[in-house]
VOGU-3710 file (C-alpha; in Angstrom, 3 decimals, decimal comma):
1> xxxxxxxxxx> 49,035/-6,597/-1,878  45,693/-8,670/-1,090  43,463/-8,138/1,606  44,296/-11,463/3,148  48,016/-10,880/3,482  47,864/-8,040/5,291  45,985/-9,438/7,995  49,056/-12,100/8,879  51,662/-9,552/8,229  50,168/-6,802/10,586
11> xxxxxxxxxx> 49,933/-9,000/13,074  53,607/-10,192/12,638  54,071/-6,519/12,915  52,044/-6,291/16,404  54,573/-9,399/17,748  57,974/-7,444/16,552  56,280/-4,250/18,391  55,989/-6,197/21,436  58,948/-8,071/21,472  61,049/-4,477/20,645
21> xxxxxxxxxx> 59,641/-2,766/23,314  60,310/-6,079/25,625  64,356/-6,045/24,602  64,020/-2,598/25,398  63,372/-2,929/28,805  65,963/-5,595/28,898  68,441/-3,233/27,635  67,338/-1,110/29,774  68,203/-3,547/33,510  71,701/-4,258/31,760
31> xxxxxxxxxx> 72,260/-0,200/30,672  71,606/-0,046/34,697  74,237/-1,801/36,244  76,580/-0,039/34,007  75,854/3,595/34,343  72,062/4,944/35,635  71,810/8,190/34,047  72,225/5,886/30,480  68,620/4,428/30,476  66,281/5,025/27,891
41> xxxxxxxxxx> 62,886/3,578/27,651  60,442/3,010/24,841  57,011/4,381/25,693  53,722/2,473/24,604  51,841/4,936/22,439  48,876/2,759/23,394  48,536/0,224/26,603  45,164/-2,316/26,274  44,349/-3,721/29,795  41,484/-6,179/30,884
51> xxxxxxxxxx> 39,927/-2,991/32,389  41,301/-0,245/30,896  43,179/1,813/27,640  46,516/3,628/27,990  47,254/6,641/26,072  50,462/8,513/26,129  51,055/11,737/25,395  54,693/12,645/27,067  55,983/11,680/23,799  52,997/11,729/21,217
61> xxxxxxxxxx> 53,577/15,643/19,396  50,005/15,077/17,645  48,403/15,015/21,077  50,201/17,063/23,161  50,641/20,532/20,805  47,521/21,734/21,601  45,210/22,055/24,736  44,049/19,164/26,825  40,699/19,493/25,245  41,866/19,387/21,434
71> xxxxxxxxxx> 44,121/16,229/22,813  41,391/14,218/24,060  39,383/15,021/20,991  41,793/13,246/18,992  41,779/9,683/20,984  39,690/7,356/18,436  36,306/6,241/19,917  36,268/9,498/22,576  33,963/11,850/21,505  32,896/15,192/23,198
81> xxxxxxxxxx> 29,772/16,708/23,047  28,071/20,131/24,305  25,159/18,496/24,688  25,927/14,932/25,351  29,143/15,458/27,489  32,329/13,169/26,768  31,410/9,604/26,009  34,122/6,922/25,113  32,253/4,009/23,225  29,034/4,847/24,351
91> xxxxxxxxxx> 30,066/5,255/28,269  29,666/8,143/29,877  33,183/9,241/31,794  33,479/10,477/34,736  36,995/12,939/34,940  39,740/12,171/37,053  43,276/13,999/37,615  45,757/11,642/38,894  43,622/9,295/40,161  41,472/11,801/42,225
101> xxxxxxxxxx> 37,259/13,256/40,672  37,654/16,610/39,276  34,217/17,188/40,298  33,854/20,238/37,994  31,168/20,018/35,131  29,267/21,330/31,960  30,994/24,325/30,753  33,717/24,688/33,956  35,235/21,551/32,708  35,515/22,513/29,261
111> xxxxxxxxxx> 36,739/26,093/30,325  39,487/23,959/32,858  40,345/21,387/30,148  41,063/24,315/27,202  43,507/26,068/29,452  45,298/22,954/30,732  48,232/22,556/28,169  48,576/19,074/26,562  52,089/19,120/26,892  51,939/19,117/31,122
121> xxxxxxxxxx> 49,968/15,864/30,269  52,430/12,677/31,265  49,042/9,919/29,731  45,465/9,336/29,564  43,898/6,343/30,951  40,580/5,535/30,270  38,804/2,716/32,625  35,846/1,123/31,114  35,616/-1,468/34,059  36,149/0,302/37,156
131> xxxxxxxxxx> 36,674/-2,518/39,752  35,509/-2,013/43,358  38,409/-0,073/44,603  36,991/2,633/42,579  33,678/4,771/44,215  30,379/3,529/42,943  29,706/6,567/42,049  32,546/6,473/38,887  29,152/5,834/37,052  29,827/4,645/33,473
141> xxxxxxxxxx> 33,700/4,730/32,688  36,368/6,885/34,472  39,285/9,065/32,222  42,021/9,781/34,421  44,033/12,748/33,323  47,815/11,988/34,569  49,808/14,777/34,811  52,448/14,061/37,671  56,506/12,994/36,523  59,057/11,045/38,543
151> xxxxxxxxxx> 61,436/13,351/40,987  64,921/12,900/39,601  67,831/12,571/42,108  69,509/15,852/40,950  67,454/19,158/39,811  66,229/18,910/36,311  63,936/21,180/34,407  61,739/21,270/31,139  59,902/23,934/29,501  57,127/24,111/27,280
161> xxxxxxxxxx> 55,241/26,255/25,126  53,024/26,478/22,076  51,445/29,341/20,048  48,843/29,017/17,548  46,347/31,216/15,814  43,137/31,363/14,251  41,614/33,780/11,048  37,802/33,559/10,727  36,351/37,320/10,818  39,837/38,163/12,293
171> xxxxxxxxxx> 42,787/37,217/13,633  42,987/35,647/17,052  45,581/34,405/19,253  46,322/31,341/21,625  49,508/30,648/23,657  50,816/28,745/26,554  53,811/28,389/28,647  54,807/26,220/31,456  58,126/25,305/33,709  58,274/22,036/35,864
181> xxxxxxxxxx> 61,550/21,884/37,999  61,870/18,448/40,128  64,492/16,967/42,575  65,031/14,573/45,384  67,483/13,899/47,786  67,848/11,070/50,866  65,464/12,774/52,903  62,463/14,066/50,424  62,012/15,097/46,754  60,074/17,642/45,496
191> xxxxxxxxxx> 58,226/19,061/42,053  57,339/22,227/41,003  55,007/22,790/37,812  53,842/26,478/36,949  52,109/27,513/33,358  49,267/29,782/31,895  47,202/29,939/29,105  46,206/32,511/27,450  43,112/31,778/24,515  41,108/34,312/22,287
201> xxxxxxxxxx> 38,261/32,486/20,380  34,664/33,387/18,798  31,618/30,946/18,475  28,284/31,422/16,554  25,154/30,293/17,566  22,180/29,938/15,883  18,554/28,340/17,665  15,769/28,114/15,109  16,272/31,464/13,609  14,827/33,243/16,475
211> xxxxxxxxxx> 18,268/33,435/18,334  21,346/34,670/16,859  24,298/34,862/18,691  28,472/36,053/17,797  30,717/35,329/21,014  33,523/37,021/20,934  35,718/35,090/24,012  38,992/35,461/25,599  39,994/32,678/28,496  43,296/33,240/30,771
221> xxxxxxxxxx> 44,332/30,483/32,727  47,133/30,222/35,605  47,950/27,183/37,439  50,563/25,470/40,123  51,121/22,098/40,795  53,379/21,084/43,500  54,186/17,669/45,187  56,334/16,892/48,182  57,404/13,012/48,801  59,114/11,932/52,196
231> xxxxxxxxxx> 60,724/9,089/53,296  59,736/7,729/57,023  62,328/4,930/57,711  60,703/2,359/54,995  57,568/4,365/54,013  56,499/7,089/52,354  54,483/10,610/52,752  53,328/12,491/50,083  51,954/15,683/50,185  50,260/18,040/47,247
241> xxxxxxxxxx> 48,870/21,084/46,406  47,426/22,281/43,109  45,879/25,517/42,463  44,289/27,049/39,427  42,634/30,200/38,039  40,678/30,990/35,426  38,978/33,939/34,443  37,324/34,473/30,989  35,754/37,795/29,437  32,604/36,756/26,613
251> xxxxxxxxxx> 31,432/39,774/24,305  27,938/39,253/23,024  26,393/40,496/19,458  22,754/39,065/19,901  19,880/39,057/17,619  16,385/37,793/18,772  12,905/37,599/17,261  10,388/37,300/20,120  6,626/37,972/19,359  7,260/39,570/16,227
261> xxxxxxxxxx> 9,886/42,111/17,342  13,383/42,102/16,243  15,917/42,600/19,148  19,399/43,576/18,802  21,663/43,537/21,731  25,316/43,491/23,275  26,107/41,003/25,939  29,427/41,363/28,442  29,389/38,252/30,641  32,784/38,364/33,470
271> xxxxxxxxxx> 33,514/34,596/34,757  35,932/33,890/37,408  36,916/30,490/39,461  39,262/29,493/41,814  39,932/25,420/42,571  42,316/24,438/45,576  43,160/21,228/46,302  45,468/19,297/48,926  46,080/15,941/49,371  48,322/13,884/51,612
281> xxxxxxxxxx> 49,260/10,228/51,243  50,648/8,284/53,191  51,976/4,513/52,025  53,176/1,791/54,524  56,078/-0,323/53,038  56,197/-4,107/53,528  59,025/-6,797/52,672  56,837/-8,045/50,305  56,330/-5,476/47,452  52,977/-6,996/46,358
291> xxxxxxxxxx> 52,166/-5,931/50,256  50,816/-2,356/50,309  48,458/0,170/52,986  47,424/3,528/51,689  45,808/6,537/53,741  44,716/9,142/51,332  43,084/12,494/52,421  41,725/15,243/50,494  40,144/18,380/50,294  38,911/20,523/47,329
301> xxxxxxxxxx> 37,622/23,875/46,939  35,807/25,556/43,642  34,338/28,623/43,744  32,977/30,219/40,711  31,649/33,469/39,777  29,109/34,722/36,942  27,578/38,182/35,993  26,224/39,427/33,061  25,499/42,998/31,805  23,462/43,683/28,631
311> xxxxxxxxxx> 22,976/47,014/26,218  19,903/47,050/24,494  20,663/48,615/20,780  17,254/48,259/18,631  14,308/49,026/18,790  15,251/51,183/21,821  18,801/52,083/22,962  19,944/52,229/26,689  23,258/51,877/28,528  24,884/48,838/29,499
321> xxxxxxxxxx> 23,152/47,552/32,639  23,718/43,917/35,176  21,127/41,441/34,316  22,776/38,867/35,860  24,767/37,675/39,140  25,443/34,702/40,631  27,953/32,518/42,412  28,462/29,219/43,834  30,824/27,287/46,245  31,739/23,862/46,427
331> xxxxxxxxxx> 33,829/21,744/49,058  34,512/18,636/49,160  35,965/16,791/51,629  37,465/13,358/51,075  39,632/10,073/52,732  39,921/6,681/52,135  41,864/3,308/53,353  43,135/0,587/50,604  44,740/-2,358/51,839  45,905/-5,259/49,472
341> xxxxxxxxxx> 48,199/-9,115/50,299  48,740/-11,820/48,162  46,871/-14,644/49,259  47,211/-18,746/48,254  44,522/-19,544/45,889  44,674/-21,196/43,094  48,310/-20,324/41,359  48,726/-17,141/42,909  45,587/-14,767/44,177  45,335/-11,602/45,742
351> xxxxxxxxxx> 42,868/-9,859/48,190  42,027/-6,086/48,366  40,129/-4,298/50,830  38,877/-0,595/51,678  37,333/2,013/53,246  36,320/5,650/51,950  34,680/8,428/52,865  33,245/11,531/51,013  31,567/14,743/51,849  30,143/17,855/49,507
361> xxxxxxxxxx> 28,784/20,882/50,376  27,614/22,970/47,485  25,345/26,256/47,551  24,369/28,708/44,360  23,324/32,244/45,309  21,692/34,968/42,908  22,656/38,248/43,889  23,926/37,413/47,054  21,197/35,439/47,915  21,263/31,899/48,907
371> xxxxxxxxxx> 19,405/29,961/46,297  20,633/26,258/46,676  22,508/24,507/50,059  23,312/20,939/48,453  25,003/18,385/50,377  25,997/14,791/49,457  27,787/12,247/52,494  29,163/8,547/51,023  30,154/5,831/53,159  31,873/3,037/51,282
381> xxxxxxxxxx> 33,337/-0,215/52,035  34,899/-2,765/49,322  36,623/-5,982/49,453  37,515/-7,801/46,041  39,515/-10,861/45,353  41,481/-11,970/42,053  43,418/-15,142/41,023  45,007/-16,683/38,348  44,971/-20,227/37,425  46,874/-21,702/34,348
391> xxxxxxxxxx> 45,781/-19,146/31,739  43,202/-17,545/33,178  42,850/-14,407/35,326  39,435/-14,025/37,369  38,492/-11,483/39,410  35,147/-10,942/41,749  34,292/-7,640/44,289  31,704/-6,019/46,201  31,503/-2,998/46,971  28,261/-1,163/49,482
401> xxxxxxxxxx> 27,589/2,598/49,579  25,667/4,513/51,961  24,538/7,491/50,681  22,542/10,420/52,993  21,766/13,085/50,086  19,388/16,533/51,357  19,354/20,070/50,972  17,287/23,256/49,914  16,362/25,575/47,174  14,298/28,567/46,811
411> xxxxxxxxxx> 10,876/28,274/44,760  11,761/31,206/42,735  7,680/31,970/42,157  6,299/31,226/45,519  9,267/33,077/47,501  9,811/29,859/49,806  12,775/27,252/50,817  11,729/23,329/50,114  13,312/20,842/50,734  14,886/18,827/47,833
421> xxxxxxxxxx> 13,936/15,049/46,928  16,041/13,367/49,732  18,709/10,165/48,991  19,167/8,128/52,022  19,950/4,325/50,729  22,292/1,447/51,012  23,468/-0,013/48,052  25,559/-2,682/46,719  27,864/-2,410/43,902  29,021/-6,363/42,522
431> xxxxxxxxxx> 31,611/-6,402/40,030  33,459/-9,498/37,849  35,587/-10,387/35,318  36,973/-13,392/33,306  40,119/-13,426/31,057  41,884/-15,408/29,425  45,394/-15,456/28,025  45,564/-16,369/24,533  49,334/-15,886/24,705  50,302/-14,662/28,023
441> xxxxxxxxxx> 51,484/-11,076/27,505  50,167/-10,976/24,205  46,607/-11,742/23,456  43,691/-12,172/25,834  40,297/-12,550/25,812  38,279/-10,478/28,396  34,882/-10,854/30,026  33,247/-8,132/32,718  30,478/-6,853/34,654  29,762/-4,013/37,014
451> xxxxxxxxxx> 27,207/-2,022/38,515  27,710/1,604/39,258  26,127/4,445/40,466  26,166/8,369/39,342  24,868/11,279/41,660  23,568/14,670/40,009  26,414/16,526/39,541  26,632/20,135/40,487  26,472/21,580/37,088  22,598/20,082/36,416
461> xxxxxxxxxx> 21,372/21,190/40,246  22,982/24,398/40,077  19,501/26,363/39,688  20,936/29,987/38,180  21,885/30,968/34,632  26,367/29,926/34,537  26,197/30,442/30,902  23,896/33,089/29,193  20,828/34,522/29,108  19,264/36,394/26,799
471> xxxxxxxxxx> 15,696/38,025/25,686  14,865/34,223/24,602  17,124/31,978/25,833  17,253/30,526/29,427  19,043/27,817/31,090  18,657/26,374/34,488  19,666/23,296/36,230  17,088/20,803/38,462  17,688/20,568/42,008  15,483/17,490/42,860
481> xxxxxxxxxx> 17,488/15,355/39,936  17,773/11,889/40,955  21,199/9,187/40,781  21,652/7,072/37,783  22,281/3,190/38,261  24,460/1,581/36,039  25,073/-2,109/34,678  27,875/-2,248/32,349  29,103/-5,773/30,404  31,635/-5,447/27,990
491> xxxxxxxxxx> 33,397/-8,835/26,141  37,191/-7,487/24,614  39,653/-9,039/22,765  43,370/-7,569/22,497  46,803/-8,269/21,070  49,399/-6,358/22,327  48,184/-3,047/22,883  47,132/-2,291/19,165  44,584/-4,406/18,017  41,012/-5,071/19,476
501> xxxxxxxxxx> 37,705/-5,641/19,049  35,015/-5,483/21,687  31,338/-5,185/22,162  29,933/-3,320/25,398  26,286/-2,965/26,840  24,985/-0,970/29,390  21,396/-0,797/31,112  20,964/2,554/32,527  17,584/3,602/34,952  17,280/7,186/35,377
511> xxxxxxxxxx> 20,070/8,520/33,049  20,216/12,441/33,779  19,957/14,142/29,940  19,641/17,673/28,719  16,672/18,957/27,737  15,874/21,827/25,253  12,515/23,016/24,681  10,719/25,975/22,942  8,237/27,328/24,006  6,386/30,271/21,950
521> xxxxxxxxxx> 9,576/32,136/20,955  11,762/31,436/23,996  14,150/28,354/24,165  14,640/26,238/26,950  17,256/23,993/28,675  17,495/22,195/31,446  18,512/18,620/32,658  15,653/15,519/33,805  16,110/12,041/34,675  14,901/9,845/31,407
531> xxxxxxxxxx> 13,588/6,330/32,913  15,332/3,346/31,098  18,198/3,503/28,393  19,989/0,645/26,673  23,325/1,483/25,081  24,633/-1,148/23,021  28,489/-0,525/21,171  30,638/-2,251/19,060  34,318/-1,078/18,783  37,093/-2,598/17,053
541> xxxxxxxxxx> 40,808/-1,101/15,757  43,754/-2,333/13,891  47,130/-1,318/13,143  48,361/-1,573/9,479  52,227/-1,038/8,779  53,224/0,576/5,199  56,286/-1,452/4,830  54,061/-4,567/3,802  52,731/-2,872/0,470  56,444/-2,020/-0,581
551> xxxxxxxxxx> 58,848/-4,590/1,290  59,748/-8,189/0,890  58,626/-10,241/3,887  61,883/-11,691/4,445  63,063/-7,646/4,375  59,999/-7,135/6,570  61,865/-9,672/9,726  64,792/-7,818/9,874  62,981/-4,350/10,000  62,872/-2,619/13,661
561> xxxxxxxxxx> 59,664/-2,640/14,902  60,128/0,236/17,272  56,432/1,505/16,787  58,081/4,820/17,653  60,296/4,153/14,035  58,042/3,063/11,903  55,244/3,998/9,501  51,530/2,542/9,879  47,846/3,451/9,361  45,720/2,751/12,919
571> xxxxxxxxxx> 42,013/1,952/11,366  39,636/2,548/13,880  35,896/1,744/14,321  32,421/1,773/16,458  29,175/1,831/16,375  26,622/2,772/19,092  22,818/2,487/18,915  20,873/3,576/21,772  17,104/2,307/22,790  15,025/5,085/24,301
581> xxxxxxxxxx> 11,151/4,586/24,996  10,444/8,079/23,989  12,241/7,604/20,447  10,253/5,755/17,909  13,006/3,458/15,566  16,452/5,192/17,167  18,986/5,144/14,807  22,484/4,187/15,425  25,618/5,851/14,576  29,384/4,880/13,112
591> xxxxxxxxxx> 32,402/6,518/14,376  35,571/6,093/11,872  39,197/7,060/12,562  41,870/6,834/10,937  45,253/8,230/11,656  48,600/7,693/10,335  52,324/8,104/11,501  54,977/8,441/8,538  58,330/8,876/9,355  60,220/11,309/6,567
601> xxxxxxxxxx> 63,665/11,946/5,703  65,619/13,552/8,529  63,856/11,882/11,248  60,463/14,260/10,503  57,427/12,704/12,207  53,870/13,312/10,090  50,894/12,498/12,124  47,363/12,786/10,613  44,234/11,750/11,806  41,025/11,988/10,783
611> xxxxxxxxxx> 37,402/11,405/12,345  34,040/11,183/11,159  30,568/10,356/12,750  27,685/9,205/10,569  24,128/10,617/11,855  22,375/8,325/14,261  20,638/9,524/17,943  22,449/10,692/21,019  20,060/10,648/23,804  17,343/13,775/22,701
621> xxxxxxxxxx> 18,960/14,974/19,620  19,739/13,894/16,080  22,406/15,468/14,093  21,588/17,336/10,570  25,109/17,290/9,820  27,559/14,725/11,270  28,595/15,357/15,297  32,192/15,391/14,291  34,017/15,310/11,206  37,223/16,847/11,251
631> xxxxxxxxxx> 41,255/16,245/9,957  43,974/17,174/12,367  47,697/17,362/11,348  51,174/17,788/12,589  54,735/17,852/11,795  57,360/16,983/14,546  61,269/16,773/15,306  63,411/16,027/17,758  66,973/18,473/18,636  69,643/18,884/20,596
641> xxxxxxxxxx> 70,482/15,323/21,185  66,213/14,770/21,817  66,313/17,326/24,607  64,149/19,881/22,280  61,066/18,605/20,148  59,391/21,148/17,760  55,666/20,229/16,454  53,693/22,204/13,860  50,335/21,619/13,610  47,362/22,643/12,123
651> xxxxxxxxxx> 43,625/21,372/13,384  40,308/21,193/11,842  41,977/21,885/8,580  39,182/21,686/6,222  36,968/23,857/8,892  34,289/20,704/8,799  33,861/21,056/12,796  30,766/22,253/13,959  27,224/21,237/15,903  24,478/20,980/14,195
661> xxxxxxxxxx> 21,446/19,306/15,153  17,741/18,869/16,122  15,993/17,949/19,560  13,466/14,936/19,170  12,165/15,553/22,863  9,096/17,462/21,811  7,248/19,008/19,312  7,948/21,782/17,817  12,214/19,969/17,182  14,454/22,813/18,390
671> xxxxxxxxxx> 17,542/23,354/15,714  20,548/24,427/17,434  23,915/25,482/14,948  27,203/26,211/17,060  30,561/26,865/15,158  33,543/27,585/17,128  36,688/28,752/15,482  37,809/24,903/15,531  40,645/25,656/12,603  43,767/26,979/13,945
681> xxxxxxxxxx> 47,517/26,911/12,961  50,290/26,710/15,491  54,030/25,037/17,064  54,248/23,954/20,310  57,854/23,048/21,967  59,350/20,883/24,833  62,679/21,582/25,879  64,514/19,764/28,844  66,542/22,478/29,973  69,982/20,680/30,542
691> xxxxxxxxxx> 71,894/20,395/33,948  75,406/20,848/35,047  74,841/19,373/38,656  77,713/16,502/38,817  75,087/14,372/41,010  73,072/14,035/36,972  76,533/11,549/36,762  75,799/9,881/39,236  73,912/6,591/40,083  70,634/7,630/41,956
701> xxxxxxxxxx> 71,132/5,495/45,023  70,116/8,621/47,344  66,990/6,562/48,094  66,920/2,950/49,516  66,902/0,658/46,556  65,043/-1,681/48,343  62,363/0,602/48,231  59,502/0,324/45,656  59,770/3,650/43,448  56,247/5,304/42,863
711> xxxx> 55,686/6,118/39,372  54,462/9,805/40,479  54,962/12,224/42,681  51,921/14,385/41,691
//
């Protein structure tokens, strides 16, 4: 079939998509007045909003058999990098759970994201345009991990679990398992989600030949989610409290050439952290739904611990002996106001306001000695208005900060506390944005602007070693980094969730980047604030259905369109150039993906997907071989009347996954190899245990219809 008749036909198949998923829900109202516990919903594998992209995973096997990590790493256009962090079309993002900053960094994320199982994920949303009900300080982008599940009016539970396995030197084991039980009756529901991970790993390092290093790693994981929702006459409380440990064991085989003299050495390094978090909510109901009053509190703690212990084995041998020990705290203390009415402008308009309020306290010690006593207060108001008029949307905010930033650190050489580079401003934060609708609910056109604002995040201040150190290898943070301003435009055009294609620019001042030097025979890294950067990105994707290169058009109308049903190809591409003073003629780089859903006889789902970065610069380093390049695949059904759903899966299967790179900061370039054991072979499972409580027969009308059900209760 030619080129230019696939074009029309895929986006006929983009309009039967929508309208399916449409009758759906109208199946769905009628299938309620006859019997509640009947509905069934199609689920958008992908959502395209003026301001933000929708990812599912609930029912998407090929994201959710892994960990949260490998998930992510599989959305087209996200890419994450050890050096670079995770970037979504050249935006930096910020990490969210359920709508609340993680504010965990650096290697502590990664560690937190590889034992969070995919499958306790409910969707991903990625915000390019944070408006102004979002902090200033969201910087770039936002990703907003969603893990909470609606409360069902009788007790319902699901389990899930996954092994998988990888072989490099030897074998090596990964497993998960979790349990969520939920309920609700006229007075409150209730969830309960409990799970571990358990994840044995190896990486190799290698830093200009000079540095040679085999981890040999093994992360455990345990974590409990819980959420409480009560019902006060016509409002609502909600109250939650998530904990999570993780502990991991790293043992070191270490080469190192230093002066001449060859160094062989075993590393143990013990890590250990413990986040708490609590959160109450409470939302005032009005007559009119589009009415609403939030009061959300918040308070987080992570503490984290690191020591390292080294045996010397050549030239000279000695027992294993500490080296290293250090710890930090962090609390942060958080509550904010939104209040939003409809108000008469234009067709139909609508006016936000808020208030917010956030407090961290961070401090670093080095063998029980205070090091670093950070502390960062925000003050925030916002107001922002939108309106609609004919076919077009428009939307304008504001947004002022006050920010009172101070703190200490020791001078490590002269003995002595200083004070750090104090932050005590006022800023304001505008935001807009223009669409219009094509085809109202269909296509749209998008226009928008913001400014943002990032603070130094722990991670880069943090002034001790949280990773390793070694005879020539140090890293440190910088405790007098300074915020990063933002101004992000971005021009989008979308049809119905599948099909886009978008071009976004952002002007960055101080942009904090990592920094690897050598000097002599010892390596360097550490984190600075780089003066002006201009990102520039292109992005665009398309959906392309099989049945046009094998089935008559007129066959092609009558064909369900169920996206969940079908077979198609999603082409996917971007490309991001960034200008840096420093870098004489930057290069720019591609990102392709291209990933495929085929259904097979007996209702056997095969996902593939494959991605591929060409070389090009990412802030102070330039790949030798490309950033990512990798082909992930899996294999689902659904049992037991769709109650059970058993994915195999294999990633990285042609073991193409690895870092490998130069600096371009200085002279001498540092060349850094890593090359974790990225291909592994495993299943993963969801089963929805079911119940024999008669109230699953009944319609839920425990709760006030009237009332405006929340879409989470975690």
């Amino acid at each position: 079939m030619k080129v230019k008749s696939i074009l029309p036909i895929s986006a006929l198949f983009l309009s039967q998509i929508y309208f399916a998923q449409e009758t759906s829900k109208k199946d769905d109202n009628k299938e309620k007045e006859i019997e509640a516990v009947t509905i069934t919903k199609t689920k958008k594998a992908i959502e395209q909003k003026a301001d933000r992209t929708i990812y599912d995973f609930s029912e998407q096997p090929h994201l959710n058999s892994g960990n949260t990590l490998e998930g992510l790493q599989k959305i087209p256009g996200l890419v994450v990098s050890e050096m670079a962090g995770m970037i979504y079309q050249g935006k930096s993002l910020d990490v969210y759970m359920d709508g609340r900053p993680l504010n965990i960094y650096s290697t502590q994320l990664t560690a937190y994201l590889e034992g969070l199982p995919a499958n306790s994920i409910e969707k991903i949303e990625i915000i390019t345009q944070p408006g102004a009900e979002f902090p200033a300080t969201s910087g770039g982008a936002i990703i907003n991990i969603i893990t909470s599940k609606n409360a069902k009016s009788y007790l319902s539970a699901t389990y899930a679990g996954g092994y998988r396995f990888s072989n490099y030197d030897h074998f090596r084991s990964k497993f998960n398992n979790s349990l969520t039980l939920n309920s609700k009756n006229k007075w409150f529901g209730w969830q309960l989600n409990v799970g571990q991970n358990y994840n044995e790993s190896e990486t190799k390092s290698t830093i200009d030949e000079i540095s040679r290093l085999y981890n040999d790693n093994v992360n455990r994981n345990q974590y409990l989610r819980s959420a409480f929702t009560f019902d006060i006459g016509q409002d609502r409380l909600l109250l939650n409290y998530n904990l999570s440990l993780g502990s991991s064991d790293r043992y070191v085989d270490a080469y190192s050439l230093r002066n001449g003299q060859e160094s062989i050495d075993k590393d143990k390094i013990d890590q250990g952290n413990t986040r708490n978090e609590v959160t109450a909510t409470y939302q005032k109901k009005f007559v009119d739904k589009n009415k609403k009053l939030e009061f959300k509190g918040s308070y987080t703690n992570f503490s984290n611990d690191f020591e390292q212990a080294n045996q010397k084995i050549s030239p000279a041998f000695s027992d294993m002996k500490n080296i290293g020990k250090n710890g930090s705290n962090q609390d942060v203390y958080n509550f904010r106001v939104d209040y939003a009415q409809p108000i008469n402008v234009l067709d139909e308009g609508k006016l936000s306001l808020g208030a917010y309020y956030d407090q961290l306290e961070f401090s670093a010690d080095s063998y029980g000695i205070e090091n670093l006593d950070y502390k960062s207060k925000t003050t925030a108001f916002y107001s922002e208005a939108s309106a609609t008029k004919g076919k077009m949307d428009f939307a304008l905010g504001l947004r002022g900060e006050y920010y009172n930033i101070n703190g200490i650190s020791l001078n490590p050489e002269e003995g002595i506390y200083k004070d750090l580079v104090p932050f005590e401003k006022f800023k304001v934060f505008p935001n807009a944005s223009i669409q219009y609708n094509i085809i109202p609910k269909i296509a749209f056109f998008n226009v928008n602007y913001n400014k943002k604002i990032t603070l130094p995040n722990v991670a880069n201040l943090n002034p001790n070693n949280t990773r390793y150190g070694g005879n020539n290898i140090d890293f440190f943070g910088n405790p007098n980094l300074q915020p990063t301003i933002f101004d992000n435009f971005e021009i989008k055009l979308s049809a119905l969730n599948y099909a886009f294609i978008g071009y976004n620019f952002t002007n960055t001042k101080n942009q904090i980047v990592q920094i690897v030097e050598r000097k002599g025979d010892v390596i360097l890294q550490t984190s600075n604030n780089l003066d002006r950067l201009k990102t520039h990105n292109f992005n665009i994707g398309f959906p392309i259905p099989l049945a046009i290169f094998n089935t008559p058009f007129k066959d092609i109308m009558k064909m369900d369109m169920n996206p969940d049903q079908v077979s198609f190809i999603f082409l996917y591409g971007s490309y991001q150039f960034q200008q840096i003073d420093q870098i004489i003629n930057p290069k720019g780089y591609w990102t392709y993906n291209i990933s495929g859903q085929f259904i097979l006889p007996y209702k056997v789902k095969f996902n593939a997907n494959y991605t591929y970065l060409t070389k090009g610069n990412e802030f102070f380093f330039y790949p030798n071989k490309s950033f990512y390049n990798t082909l992930n695949l899996s294999l689902s059904r659904k049992f037991n009347k769709d109650r059970m759903t058993l994915t195999l899966f294999a990633n990285d299967v042609f073991n193409t996954n690895e870092t490998n790179l130069r600096t371009t900061n200085a002279f001498p370039n540092v060349y850094i190899r890593n090359k974790n054991d990225t291909r592994n072979f495993g299943l993963s499972f969801n089963y929805k245990i079911p119940t024999k409580n008669k109230l699953a027969k009944e319609a839920p009308n425990m709760l006030n219809q009237e009332k405006k059900e929340e879409t989470s209760t975690l």
